[in-house]
N, C-alpha and C positions, 0 to 999 in steps of 0.2 A: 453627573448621573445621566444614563441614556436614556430611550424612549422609554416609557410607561415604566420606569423605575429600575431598568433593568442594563448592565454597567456597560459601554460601550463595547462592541466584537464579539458580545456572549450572544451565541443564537440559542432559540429554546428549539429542541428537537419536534421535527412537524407529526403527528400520527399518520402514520401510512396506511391509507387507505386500504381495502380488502384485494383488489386488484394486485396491488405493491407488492402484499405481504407473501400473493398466491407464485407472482412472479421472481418473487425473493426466495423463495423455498427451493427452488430448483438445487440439482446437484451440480457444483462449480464445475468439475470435468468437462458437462457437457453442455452448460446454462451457454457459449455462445451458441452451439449449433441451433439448441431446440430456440432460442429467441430470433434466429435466423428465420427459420421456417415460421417460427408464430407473426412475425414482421412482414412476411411475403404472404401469411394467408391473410393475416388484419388490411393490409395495404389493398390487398385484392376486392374485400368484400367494404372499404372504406372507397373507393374509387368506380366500382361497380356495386354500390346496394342492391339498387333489381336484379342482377343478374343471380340466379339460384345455383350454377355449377358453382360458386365461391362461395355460397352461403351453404355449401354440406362439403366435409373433407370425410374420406375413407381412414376408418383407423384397420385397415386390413391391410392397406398399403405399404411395400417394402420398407417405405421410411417412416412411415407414423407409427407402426407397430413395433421398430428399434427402437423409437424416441420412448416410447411408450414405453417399453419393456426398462429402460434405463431409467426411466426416470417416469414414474408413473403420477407425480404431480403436475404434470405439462396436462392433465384430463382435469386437473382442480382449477389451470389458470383456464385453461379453455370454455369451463364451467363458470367461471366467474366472470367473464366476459358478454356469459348470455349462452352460450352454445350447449344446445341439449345431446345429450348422446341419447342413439336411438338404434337397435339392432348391432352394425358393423361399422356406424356413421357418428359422428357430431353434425349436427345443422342448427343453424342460427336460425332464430324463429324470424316472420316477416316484420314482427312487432319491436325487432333488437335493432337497434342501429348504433355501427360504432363511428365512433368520432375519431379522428385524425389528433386533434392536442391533448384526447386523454388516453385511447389504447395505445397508437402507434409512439405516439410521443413517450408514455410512459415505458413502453417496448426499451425504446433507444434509451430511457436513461436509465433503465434496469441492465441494456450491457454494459453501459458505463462502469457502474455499481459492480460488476460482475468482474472488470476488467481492472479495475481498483483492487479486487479480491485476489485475482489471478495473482498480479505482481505482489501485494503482501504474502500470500502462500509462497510464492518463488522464493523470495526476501526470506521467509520462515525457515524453507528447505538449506538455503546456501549457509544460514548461521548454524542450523543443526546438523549440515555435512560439512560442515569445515571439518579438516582432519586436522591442521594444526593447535586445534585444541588442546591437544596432550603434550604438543611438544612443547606448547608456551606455558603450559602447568607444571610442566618438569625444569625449566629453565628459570621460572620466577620463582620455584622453591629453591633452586640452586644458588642462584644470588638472594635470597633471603639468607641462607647458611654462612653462605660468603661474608655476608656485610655480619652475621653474627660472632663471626671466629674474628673478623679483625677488629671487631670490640671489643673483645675479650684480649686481644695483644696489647692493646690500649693505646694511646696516641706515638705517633713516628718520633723520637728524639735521636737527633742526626745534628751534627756541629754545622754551621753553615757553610758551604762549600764557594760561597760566590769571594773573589780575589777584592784584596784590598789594592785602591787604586790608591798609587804614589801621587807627587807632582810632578810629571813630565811633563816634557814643551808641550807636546801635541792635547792637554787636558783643557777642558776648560769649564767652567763654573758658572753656573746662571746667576750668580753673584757680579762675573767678571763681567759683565756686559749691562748691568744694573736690576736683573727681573729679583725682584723679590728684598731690595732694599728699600726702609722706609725713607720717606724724605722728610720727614719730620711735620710735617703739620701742622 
């Protein structure tokens, strides 16, 4: 039995916090780009606290207003991190401070997460566009028919075709050299 009763290798699934769950929600298409950007602005205001151009980002901006538009949970994680939106902005109040081993770190193993998802959906796609689908459903009915008609013939009865061997010189006998005689014992 393993620890606290529980069978060796079995993990119990951890609750994912409110942060996780905001950063989980995103739409896989574009969950790396917008984690790209949410990682360079965390990084920014996790490196520079005081500095207040990092603590307001413009959501009128050419590219927070795509992200935005695509994917309109990226204002839920940004909200869940502390960041007020306010007018055409989010700003992080002076009273938020983000930590490096819980936003940023939690960032990076949200693309991990994402990038695990990517290849399963890939994986998804390649078994449900395989074309020869149909050709090997038509081929194992085929040989299902097959093997059913030659049961229906019933077994092959054929006289045996292999030659009876004489005693010429050239023959010789696992007998003639001793393999297989008793010695009496």
């Amino acid at each position: 039995m393993g620890y606290a009763g529980y069978a060796p290798g079995n993990k119990v699934a951890e609750k994912q916090s409110p942060l996780q769950q905001a950063l989980q929600s995103l739409p896989l298409e574009k969950a790396q780009e917008i984690l790209d950007l949410l990682e360079k602005i965390t990084r920014n205001v996790v490196r520079n606290p005081g500095e207040e151009k990092f603590r307001r980002v413009k959501l009128s901006g050419a590219k927070m207003a795509a992200f935005i538009a695509e994917a309109p949970t990226m204002l839920d994680v940004l909200k869940e991190m502390g960041w007020v939106e306010e007018e055409d902005c989010v700003v992080l109040p002076p009273s938020v401070r983000l930590a490096h081993e819980v936003h940023v770190v939690g960032i990076i193993d949200t693309k991990d997460h994402y990038k695990k998802e990517a290849e399963n959906e890939r994986r998804r796609q390649l078994r449900a566009n395989k074309t020869g689908d149909a050709d090997k459903e038509q081929v194992l009915k085929q040989m299902e028919l097959d093997r059913k008609e030659k049961d229906a013939e019933g077994p092959v009865e054929h006289g045996s075709v292999a030659k009876k061997l004489g005693d010429g010189p050239n023959i010789m006998r696992a007998g003639d050299v001793g393999i297989g005689k008793s010695s009496g014992g």
